[in-house]
mmCIF file as Biopython writes it, N, C-alpha, C and O atoms, coordinates in Angstrom:
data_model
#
loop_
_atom_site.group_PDB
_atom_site.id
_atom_site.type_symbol
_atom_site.label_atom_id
_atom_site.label_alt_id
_atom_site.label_comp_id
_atom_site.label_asym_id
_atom_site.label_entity_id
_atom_site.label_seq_id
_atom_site.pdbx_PDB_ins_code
_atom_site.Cartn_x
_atom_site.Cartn_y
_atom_site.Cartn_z
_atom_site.occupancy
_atom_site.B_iso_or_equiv
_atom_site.auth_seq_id
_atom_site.auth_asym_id
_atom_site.pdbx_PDB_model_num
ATOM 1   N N  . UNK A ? 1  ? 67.469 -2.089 22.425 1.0 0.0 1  A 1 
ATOM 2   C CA . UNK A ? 1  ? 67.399 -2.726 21.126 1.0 0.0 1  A 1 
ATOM 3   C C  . UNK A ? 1  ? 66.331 -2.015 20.298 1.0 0.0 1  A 1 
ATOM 4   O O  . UNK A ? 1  ? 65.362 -1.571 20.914 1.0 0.0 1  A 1 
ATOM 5   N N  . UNK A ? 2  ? 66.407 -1.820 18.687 1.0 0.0 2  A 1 
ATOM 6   C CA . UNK A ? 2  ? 65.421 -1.159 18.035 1.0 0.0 2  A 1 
ATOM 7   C C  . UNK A ? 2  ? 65.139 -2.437 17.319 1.0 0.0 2  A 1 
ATOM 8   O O  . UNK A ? 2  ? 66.126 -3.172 17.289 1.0 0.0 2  A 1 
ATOM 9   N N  . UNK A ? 3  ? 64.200 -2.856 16.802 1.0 0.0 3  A 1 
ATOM 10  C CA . UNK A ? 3  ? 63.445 -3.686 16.081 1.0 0.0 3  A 1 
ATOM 11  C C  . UNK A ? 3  ? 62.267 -2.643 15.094 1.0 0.0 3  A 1 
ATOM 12  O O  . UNK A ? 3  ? 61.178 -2.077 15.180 1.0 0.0 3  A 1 
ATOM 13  N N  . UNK A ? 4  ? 63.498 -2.916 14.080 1.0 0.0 4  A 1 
ATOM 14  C CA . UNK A ? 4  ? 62.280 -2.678 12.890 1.0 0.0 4  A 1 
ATOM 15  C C  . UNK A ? 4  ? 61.351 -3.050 12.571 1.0 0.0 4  A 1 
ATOM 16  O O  . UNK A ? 4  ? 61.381 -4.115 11.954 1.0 0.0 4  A 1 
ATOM 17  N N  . UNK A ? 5  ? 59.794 -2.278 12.851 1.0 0.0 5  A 1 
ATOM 18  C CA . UNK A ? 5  ? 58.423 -3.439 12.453 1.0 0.0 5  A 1 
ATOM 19  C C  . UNK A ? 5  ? 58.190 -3.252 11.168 1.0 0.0 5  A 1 
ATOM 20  O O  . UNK A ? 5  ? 58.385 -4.256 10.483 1.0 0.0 5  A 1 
ATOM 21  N N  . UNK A ? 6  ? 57.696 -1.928 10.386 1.0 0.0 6  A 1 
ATOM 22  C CA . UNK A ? 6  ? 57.649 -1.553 8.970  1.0 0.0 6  A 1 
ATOM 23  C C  . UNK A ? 6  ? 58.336 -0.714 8.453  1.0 0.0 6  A 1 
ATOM 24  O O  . UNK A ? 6  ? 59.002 -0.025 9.226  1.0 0.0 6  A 1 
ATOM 25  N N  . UNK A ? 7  ? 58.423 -0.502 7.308  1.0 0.0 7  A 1 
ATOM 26  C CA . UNK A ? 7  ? 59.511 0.379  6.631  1.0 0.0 7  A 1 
ATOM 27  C C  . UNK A ? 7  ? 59.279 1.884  7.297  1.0 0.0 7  A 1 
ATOM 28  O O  . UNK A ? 7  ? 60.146 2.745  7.147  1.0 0.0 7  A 1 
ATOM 29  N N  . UNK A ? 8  ? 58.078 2.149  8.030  1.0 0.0 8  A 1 
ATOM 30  C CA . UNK A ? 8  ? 58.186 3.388  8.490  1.0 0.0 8  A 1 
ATOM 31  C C  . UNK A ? 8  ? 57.790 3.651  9.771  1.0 0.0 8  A 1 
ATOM 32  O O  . UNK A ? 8  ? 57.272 4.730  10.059 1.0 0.0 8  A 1 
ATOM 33  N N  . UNK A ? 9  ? 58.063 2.372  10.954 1.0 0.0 9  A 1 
ATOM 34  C CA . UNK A ? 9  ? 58.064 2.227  12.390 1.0 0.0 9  A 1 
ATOM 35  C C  . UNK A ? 9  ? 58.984 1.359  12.928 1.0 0.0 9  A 1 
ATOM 36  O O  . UNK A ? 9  ? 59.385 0.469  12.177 1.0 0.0 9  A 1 
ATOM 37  N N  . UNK A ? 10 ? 59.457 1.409  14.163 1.0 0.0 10 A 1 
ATOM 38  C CA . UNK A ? 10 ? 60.175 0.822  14.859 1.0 0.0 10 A 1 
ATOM 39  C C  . UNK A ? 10 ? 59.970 1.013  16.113 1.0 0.0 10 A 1 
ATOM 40  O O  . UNK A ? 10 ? 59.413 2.014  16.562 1.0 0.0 10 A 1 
ATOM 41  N N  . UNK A ? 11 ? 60.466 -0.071 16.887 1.0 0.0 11 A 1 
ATOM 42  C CA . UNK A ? 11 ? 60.324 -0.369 18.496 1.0 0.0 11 A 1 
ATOM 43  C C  . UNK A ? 11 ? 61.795 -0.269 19.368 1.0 0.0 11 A 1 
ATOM 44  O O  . UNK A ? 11 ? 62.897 -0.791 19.196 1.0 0.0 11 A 1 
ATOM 45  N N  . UNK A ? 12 ? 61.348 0.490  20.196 1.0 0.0 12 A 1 
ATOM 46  C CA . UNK A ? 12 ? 62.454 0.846  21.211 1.0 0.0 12 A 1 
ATOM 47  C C  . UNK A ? 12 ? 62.511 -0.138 22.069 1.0 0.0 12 A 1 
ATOM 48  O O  . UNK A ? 12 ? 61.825 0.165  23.045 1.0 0.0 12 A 1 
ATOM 49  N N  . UNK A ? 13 ? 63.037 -1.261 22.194 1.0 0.0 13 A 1 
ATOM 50  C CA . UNK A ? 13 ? 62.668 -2.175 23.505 1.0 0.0 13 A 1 
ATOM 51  C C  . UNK A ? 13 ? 63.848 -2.225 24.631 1.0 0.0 13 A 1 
ATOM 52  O O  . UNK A ? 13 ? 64.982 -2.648 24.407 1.0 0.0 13 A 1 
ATOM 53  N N  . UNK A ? 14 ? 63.426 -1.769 25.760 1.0 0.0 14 A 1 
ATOM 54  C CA . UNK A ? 14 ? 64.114 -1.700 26.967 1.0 0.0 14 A 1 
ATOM 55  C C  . UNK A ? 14 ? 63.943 -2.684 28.015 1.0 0.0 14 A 1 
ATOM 56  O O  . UNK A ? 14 ? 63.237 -2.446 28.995 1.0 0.0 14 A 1 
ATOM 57  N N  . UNK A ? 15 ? 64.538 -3.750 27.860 1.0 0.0 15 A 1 
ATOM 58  C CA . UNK A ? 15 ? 64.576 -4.797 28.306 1.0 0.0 15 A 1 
ATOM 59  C C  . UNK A ? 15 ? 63.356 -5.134 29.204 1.0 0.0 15 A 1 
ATOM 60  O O  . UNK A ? 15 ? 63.485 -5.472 30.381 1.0 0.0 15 A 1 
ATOM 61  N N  . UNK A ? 16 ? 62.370 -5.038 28.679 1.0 0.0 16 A 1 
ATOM 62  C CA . UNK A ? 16 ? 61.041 -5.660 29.221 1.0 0.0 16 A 1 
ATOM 63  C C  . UNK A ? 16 ? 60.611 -4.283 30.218 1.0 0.0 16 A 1 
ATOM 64  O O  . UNK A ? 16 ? 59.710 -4.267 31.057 1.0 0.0 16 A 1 
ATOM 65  N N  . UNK A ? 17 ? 61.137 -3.644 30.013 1.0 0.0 17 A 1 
ATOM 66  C CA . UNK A ? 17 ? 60.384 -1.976 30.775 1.0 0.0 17 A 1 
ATOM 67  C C  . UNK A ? 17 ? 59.954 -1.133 29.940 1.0 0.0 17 A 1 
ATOM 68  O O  . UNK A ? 17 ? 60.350 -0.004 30.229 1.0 0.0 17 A 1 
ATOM 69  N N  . UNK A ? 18 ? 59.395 -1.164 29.141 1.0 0.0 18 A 1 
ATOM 70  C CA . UNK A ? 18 ? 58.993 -0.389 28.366 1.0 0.0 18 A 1 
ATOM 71  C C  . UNK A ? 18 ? 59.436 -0.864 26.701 1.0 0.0 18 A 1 
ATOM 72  O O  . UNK A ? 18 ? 60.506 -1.325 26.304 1.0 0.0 18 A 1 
ATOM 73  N N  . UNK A ? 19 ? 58.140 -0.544 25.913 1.0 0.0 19 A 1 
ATOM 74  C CA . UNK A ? 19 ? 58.862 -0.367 24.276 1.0 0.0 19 A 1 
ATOM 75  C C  . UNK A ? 19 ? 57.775 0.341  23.715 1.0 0.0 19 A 1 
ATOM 76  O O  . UNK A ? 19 ? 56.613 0.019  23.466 1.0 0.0 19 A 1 
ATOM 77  N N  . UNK A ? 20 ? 58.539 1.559  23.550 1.0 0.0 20 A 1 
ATOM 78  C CA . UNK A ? 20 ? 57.723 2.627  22.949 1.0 0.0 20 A 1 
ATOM 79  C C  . UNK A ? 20 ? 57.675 2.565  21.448 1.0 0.0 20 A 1 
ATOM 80  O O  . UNK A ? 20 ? 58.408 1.659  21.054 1.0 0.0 20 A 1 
ATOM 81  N N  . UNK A ? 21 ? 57.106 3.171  20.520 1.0 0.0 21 A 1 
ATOM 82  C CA . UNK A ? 21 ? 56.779 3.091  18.917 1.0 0.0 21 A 1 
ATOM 83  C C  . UNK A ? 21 ? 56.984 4.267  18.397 1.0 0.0 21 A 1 
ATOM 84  O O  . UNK A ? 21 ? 56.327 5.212  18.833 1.0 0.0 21 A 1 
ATOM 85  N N  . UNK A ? 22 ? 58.195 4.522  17.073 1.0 0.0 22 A 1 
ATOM 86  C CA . UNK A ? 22 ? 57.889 5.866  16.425 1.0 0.0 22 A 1 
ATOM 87  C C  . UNK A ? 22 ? 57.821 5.032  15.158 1.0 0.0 22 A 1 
ATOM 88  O O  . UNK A ? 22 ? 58.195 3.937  14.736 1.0 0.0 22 A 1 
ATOM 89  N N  . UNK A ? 23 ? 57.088 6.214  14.731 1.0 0.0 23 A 1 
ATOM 90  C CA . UNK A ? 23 ? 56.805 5.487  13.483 1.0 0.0 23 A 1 
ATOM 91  C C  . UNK A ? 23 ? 56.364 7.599  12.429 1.0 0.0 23 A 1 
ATOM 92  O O  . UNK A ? 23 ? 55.747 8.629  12.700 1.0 0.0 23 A 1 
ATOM 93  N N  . UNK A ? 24 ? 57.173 7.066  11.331 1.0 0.0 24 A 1 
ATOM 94  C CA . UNK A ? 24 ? 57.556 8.218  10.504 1.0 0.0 24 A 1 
ATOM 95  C C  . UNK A ? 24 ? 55.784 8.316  9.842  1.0 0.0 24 A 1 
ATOM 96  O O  . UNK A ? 24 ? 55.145 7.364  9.392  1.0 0.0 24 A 1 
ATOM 97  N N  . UNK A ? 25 ? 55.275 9.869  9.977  1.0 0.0 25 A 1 
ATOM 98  C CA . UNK A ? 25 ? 54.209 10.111 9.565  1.0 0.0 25 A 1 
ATOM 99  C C  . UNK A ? 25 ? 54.779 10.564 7.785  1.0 0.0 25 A 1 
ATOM 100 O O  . UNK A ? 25 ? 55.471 9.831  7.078  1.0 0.0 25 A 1 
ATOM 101 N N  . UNK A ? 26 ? 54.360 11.660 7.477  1.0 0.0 26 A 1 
ATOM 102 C CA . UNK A ? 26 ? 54.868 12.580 6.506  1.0 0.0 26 A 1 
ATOM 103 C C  . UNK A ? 26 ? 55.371 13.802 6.216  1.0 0.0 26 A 1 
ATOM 104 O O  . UNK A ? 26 ? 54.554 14.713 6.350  1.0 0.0 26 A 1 
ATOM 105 N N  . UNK A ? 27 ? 56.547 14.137 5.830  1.0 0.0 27 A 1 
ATOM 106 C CA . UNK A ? 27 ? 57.231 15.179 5.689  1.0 0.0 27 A 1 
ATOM 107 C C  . UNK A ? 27 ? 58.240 15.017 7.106  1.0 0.0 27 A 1 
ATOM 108 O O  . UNK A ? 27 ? 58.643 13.870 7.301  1.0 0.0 27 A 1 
ATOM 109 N N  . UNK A ? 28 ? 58.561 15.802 7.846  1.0 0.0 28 A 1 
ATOM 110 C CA . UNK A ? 28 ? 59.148 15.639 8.969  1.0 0.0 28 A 1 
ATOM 111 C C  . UNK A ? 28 ? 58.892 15.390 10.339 1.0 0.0 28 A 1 
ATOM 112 O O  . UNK A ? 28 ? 59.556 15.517 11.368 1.0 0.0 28 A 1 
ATOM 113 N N  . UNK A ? 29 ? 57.267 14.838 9.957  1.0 0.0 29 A 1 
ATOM 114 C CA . UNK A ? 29 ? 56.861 14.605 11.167 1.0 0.0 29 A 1 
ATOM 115 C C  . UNK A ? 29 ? 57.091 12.712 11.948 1.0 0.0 29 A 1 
ATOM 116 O O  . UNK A ? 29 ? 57.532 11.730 11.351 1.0 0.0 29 A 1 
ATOM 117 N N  . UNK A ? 30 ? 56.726 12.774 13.035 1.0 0.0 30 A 1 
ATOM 118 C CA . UNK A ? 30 ? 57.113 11.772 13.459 1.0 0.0 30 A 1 
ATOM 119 C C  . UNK A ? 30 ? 56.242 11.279 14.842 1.0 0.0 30 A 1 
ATOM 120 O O  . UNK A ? 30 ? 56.333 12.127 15.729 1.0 0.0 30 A 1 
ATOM 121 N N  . UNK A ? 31 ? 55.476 10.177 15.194 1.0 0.0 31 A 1 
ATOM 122 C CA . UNK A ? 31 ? 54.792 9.652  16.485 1.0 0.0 31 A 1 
ATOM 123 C C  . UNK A ? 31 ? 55.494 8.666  16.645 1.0 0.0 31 A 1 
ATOM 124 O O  . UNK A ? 31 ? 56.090 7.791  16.018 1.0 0.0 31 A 1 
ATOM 125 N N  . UNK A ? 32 ? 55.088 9.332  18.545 1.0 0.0 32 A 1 
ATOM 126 C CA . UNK A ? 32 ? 56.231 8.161  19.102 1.0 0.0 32 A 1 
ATOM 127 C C  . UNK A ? 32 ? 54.675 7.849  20.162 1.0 0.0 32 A 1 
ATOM 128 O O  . UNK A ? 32 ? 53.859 8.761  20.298 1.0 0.0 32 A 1 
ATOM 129 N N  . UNK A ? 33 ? 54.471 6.569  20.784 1.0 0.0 33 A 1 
ATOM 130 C CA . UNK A ? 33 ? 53.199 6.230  20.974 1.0 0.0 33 A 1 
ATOM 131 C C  . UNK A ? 33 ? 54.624 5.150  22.390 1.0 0.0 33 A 1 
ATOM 132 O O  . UNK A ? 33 ? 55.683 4.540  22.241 1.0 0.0 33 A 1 
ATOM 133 N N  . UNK A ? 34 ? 53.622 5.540  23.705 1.0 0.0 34 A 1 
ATOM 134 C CA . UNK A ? 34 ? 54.005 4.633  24.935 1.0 0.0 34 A 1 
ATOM 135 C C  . UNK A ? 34 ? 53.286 3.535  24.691 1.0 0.0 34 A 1 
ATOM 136 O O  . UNK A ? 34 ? 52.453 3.160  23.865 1.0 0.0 34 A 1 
ATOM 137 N N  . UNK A ? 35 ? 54.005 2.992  25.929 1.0 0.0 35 A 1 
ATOM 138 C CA . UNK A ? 35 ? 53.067 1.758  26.649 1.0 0.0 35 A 1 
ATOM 139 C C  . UNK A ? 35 ? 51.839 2.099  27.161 1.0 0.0 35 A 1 
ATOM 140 O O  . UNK A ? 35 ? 51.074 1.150  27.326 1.0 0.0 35 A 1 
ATOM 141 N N  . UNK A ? 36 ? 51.509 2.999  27.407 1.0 0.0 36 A 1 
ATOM 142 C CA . UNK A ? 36 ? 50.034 3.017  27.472 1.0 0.0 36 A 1 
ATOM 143 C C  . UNK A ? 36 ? 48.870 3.655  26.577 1.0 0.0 36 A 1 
ATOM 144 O O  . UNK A ? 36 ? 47.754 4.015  26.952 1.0 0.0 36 A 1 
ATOM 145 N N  . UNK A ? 37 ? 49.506 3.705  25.118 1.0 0.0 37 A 1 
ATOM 146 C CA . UNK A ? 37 ? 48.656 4.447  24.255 1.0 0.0 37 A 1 
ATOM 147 C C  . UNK A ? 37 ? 48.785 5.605  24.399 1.0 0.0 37 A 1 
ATOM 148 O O  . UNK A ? 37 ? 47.740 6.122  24.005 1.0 0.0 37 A 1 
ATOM 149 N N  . UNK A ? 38 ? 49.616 6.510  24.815 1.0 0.0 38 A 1 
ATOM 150 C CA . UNK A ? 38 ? 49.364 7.659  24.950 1.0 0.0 38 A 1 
ATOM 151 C C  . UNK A ? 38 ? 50.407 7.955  23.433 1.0 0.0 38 A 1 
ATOM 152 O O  . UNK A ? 38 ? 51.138 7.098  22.938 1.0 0.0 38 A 1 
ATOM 153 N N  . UNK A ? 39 ? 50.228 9.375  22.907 1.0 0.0 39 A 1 
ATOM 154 C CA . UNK A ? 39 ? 50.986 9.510  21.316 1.0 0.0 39 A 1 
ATOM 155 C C  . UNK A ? 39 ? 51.191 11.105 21.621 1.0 0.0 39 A 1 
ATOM 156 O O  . UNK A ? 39 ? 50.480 11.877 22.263 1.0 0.0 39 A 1 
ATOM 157 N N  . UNK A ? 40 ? 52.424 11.316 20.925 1.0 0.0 40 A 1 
ATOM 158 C CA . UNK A ? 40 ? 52.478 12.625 20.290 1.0 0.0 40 A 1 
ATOM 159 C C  . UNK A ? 40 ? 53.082 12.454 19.252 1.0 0.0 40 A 1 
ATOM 160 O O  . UNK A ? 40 ? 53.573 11.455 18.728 1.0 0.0 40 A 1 
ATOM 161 N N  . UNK A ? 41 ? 53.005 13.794 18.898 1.0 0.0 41 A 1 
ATOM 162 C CA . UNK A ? 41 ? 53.665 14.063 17.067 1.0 0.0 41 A 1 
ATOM 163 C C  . UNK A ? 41 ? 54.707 15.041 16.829 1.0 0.0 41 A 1 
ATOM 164 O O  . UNK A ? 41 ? 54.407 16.190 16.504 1.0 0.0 41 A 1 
ATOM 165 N N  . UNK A ? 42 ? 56.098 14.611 16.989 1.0 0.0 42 A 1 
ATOM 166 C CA . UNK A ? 42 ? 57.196 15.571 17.130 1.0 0.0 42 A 1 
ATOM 167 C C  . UNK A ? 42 ? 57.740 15.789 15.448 1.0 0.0 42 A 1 
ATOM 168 O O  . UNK A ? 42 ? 57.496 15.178 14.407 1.0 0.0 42 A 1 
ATOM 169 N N  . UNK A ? 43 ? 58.679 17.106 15.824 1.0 0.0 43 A 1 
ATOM 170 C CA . UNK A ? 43 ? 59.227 16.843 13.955 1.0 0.0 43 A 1 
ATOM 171 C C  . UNK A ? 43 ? 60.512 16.483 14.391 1.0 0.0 43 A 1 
ATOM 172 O O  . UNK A ? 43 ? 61.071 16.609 15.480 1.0 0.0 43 A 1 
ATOM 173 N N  . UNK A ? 44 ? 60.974 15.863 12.984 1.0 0.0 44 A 1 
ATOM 174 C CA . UNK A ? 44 ? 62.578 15.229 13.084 1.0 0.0 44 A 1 
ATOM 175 C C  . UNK A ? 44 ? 63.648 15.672 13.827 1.0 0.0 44 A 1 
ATOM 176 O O  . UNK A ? 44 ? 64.397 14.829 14.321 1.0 0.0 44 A 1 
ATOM 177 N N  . UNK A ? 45 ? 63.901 17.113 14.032 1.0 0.0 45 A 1 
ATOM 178 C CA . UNK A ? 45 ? 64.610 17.682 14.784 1.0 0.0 45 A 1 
ATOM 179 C C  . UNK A ? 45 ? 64.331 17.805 16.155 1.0 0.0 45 A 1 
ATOM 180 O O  . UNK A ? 45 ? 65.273 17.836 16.946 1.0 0.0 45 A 1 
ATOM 181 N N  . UNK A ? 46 ? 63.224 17.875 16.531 1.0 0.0 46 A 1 
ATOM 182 C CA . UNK A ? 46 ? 62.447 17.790 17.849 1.0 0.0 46 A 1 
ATOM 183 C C  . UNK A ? 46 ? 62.808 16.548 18.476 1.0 0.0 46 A 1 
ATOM 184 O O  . UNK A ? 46 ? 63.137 16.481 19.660 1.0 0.0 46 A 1 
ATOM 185 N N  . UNK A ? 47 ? 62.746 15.435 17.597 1.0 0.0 47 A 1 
ATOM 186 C CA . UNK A ? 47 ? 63.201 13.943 17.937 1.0 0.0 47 A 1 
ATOM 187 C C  . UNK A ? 47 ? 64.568 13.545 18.005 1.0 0.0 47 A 1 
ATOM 188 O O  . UNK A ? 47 ? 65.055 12.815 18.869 1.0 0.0 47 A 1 
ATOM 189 N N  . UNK A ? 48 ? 65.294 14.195 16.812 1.0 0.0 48 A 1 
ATOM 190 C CA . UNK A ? 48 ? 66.778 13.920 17.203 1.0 0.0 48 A 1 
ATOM 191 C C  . UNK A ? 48 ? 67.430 14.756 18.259 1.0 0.0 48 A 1 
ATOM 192 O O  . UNK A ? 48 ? 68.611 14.469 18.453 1.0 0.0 48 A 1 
ATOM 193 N N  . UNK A ? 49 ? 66.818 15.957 19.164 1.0 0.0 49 A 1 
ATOM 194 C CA . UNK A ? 49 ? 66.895 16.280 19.991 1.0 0.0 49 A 1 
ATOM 195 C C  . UNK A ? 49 ? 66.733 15.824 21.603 1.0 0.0 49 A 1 
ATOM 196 O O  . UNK A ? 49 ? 67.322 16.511 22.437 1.0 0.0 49 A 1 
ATOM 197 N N  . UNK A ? 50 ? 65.893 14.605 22.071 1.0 0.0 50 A 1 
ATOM 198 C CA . UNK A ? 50 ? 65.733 13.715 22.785 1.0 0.0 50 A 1 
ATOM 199 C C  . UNK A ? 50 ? 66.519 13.103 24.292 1.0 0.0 50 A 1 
ATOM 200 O O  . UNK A ? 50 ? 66.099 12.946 25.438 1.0 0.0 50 A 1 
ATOM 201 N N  . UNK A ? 51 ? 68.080 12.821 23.513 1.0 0.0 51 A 1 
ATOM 202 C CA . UNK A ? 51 ? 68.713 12.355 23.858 1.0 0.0 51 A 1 
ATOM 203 C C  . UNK A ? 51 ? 69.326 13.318 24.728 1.0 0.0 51 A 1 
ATOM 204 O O  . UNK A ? 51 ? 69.456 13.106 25.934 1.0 0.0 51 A 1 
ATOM 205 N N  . UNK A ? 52 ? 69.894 14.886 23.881 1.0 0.0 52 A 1 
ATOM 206 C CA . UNK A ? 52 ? 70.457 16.073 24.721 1.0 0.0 52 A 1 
ATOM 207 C C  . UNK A ? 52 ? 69.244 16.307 25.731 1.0 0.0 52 A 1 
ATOM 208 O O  . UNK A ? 52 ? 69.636 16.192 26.892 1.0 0.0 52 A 1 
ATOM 209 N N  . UNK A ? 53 ? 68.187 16.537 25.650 1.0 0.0 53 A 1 
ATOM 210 C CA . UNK A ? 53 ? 67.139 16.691 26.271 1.0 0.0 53 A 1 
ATOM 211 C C  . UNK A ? 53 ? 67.628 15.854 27.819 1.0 0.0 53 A 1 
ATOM 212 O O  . UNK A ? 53 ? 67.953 16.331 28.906 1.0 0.0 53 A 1 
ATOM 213 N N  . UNK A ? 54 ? 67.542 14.830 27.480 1.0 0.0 54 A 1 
ATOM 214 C CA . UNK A ? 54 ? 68.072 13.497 28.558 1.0 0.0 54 A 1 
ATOM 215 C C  . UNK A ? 54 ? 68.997 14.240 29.719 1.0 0.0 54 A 1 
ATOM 216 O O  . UNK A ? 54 ? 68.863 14.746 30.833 1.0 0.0 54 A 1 
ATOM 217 N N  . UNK A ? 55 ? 70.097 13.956 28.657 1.0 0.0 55 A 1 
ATOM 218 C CA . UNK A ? 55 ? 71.381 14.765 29.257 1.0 0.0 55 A 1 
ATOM 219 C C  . UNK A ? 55 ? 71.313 16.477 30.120 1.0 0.0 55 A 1 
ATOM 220 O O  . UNK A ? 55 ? 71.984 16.984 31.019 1.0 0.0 55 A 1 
ATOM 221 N N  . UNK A ? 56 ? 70.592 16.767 29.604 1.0 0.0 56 A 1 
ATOM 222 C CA . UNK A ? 56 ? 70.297 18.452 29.897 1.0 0.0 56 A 1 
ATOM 223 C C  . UNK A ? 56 ? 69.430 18.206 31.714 1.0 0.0 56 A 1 
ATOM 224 O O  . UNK A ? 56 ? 69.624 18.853 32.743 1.0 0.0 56 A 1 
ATOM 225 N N  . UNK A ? 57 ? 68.715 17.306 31.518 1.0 0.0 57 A 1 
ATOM 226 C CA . UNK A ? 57 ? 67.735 17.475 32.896 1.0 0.0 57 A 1 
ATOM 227 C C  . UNK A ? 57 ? 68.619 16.692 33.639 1.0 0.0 57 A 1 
ATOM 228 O O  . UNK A ? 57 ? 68.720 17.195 34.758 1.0 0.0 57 A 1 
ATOM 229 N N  . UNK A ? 58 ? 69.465 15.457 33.501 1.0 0.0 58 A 1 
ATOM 230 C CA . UNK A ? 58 ? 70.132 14.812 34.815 1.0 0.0 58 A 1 
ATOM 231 C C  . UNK A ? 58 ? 71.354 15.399 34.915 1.0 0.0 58 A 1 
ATOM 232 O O  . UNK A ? 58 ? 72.240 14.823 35.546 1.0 0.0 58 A 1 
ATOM 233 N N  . UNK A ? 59 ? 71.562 16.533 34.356 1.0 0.0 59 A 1 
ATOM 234 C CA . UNK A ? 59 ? 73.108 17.118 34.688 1.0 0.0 59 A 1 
ATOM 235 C C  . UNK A ? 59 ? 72.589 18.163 35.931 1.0 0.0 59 A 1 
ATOM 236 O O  . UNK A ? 59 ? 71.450 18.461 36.293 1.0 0.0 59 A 1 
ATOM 237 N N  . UNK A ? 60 ? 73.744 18.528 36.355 1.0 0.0 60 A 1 
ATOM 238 C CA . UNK A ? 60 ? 73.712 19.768 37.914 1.0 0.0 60 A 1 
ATOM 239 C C  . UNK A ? 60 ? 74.142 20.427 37.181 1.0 0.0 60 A 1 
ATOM 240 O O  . UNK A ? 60 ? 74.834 21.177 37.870 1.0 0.0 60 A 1 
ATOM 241 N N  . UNK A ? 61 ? 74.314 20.915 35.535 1.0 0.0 61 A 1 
ATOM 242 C CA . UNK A ? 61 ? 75.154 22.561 35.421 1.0 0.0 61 A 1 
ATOM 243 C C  . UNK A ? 61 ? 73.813 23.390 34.473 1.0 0.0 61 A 1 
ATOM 244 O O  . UNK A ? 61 ? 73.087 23.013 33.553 1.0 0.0 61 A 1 
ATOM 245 N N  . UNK A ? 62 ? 73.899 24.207 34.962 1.0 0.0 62 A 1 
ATOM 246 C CA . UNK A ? 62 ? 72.728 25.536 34.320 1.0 0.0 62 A 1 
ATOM 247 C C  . UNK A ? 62 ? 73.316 25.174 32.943 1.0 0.0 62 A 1 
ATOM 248 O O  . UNK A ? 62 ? 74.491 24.911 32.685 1.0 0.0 62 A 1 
ATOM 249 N N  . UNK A ? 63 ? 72.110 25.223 31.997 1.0 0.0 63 A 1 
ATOM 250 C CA . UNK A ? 63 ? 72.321 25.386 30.560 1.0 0.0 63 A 1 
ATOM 251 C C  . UNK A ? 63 ? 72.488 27.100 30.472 1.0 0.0 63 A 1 
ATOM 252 O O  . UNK A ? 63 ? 72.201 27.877 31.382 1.0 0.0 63 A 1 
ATOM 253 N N  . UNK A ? 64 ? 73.035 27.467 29.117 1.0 0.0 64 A 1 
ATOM 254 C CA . UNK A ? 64 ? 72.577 28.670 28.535 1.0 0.0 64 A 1 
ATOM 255 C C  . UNK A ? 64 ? 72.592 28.886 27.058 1.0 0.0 64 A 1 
ATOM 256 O O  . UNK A ? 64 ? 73.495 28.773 26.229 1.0 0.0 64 A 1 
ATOM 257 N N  . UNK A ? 65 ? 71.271 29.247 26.957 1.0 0.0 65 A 1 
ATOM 258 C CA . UNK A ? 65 ? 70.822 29.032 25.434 1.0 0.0 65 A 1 
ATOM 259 C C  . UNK A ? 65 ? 71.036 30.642 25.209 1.0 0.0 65 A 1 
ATOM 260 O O  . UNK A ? 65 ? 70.777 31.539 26.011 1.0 0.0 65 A 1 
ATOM 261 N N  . UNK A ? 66 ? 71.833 30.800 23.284 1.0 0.0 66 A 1 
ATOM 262 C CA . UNK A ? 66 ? 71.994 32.102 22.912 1.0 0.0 66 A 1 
ATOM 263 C C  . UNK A ? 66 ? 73.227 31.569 22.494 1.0 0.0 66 A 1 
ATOM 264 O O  . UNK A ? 66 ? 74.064 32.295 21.958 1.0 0.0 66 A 1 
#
């Protein structure tokens, strides 16, 4: 579930395991902040990248980039 907190953050909530925070800095940047305070600062593309990211490490087939 995402729950919008302000017009320029939101919460990832995973059913009581975690709910991490991104929240839109300026220009294309973007922090995403854990459950334990820890933060980084990705850009938009870096972030909408994520998900393949996901997909890329629990698959068994060699990527090839080019």
């Amino acid at each position: 579930m995402i729950q919008k907190l302000t017009n320029d953050s939101v919460r990832l909530c995973c059913n009581g395991q975690g709910c991490p925070t991104v929240k839109k800095l300026n220009g294309d940047q973007y922090e995403v902040t854990d459950d334990f305070g820890n933060k980084i600062i990705v850009k938009k593309a870096e972030l909408a990248l994520m998900t393949d990211a996901i997909a890329a490490i629990d698959s068994t087939q060699q990527l090839i980039c080019g």
